[in-house]
C-alpha positions as CSV (number, residue, x, y, z in Angstrom):
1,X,-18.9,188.3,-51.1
2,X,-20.9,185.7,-53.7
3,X,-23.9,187.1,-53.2
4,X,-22.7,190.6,-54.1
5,X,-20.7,188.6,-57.0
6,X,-16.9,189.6,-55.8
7,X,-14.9,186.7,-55.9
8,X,-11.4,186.7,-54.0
9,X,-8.1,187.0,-56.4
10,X,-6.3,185.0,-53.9
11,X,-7.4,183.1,-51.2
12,X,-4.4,182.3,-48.4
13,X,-5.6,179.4,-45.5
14,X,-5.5,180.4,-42.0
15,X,-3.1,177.5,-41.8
16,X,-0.5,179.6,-43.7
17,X,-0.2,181.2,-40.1
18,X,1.2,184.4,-41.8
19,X,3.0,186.3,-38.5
20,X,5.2,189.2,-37.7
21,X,7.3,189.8,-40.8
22,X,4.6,189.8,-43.1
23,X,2.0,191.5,-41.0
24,X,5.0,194.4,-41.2
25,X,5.0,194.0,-44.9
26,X,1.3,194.3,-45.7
27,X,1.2,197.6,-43.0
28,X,4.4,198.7,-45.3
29,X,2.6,198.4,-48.6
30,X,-0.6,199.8,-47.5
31,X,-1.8,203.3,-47.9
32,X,-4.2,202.5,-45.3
33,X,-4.6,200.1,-42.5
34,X,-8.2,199.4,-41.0
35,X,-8.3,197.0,-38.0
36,X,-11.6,195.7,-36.7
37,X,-11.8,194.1,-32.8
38,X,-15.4,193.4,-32.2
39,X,-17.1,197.1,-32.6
40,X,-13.8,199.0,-32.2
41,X,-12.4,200.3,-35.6
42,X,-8.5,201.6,-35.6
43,X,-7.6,203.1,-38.2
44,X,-3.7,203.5,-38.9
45,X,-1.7,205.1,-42.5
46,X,0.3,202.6,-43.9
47,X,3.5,203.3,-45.5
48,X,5.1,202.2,-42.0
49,X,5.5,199.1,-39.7
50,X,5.6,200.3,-36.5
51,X,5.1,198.3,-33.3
52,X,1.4,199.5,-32.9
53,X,0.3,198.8,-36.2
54,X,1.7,195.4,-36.4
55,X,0.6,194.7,-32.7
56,X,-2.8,195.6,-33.6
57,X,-2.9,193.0,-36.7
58,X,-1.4,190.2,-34.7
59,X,-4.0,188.1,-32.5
60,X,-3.1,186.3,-29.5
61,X,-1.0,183.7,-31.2
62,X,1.3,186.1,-32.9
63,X,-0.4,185.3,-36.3
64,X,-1.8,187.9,-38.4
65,X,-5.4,187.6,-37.8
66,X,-8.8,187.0,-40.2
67,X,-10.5,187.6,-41.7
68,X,-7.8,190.0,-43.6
69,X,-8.8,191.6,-47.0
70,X,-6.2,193.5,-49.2
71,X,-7.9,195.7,-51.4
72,X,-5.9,198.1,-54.0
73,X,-3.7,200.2,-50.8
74,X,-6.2,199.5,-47.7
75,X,-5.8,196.5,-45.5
76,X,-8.5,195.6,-43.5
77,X,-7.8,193.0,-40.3
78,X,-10.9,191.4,-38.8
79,X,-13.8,191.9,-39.6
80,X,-16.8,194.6,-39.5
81,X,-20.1,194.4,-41.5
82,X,-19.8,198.5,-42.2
83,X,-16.0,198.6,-43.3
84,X,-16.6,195.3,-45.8
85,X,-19.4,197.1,-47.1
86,X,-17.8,200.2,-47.7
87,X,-14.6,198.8,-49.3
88,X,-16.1,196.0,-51.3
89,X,-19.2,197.9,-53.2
């Protein structure tokens, strides 16, 4: 993100360890919920919490997992080089 010169409104530590109920709440705000697991991209509407969405933002610990960018309605959890690119320039 610096060397594009986007800097971060808020910046929440891993060590938050952010879990269920407020991956639920970030699905439920969202217009649009990208999630990235190595090259597999899911895309899911937001608007809703349902199991699969919140399941799919989760990583094996039960905390919501990162990178996660939250950018006007879309969510993005994980992290892929295209989808960054596409929702940060």
């Amino acid at each position: 993100m610096d060397a594009n010169g986007i800097e971060a409104k808020e910046t929440i530590l891993a060590s938050a360890q952010l879990g269920r109920k407020d991956a639920a709440a970030m699905a439920k705000a969202a217009g649009k919920v990208i999630v990235a697991k190595g090259k597999k991209l899911t895309e899911f509407k937001g608007g809703s919490a349902g199991k699969d969405v919140v399941d799919a933002m989760l990583g094996p610990t039960g905390n919501l997992r990162a990178p996660t960018l939250r950018k006007g309605k879309t969510v993005i959890v994980g992290f892929n080089d295209e989808t960054y690119t596409k929702a940060l320039l």
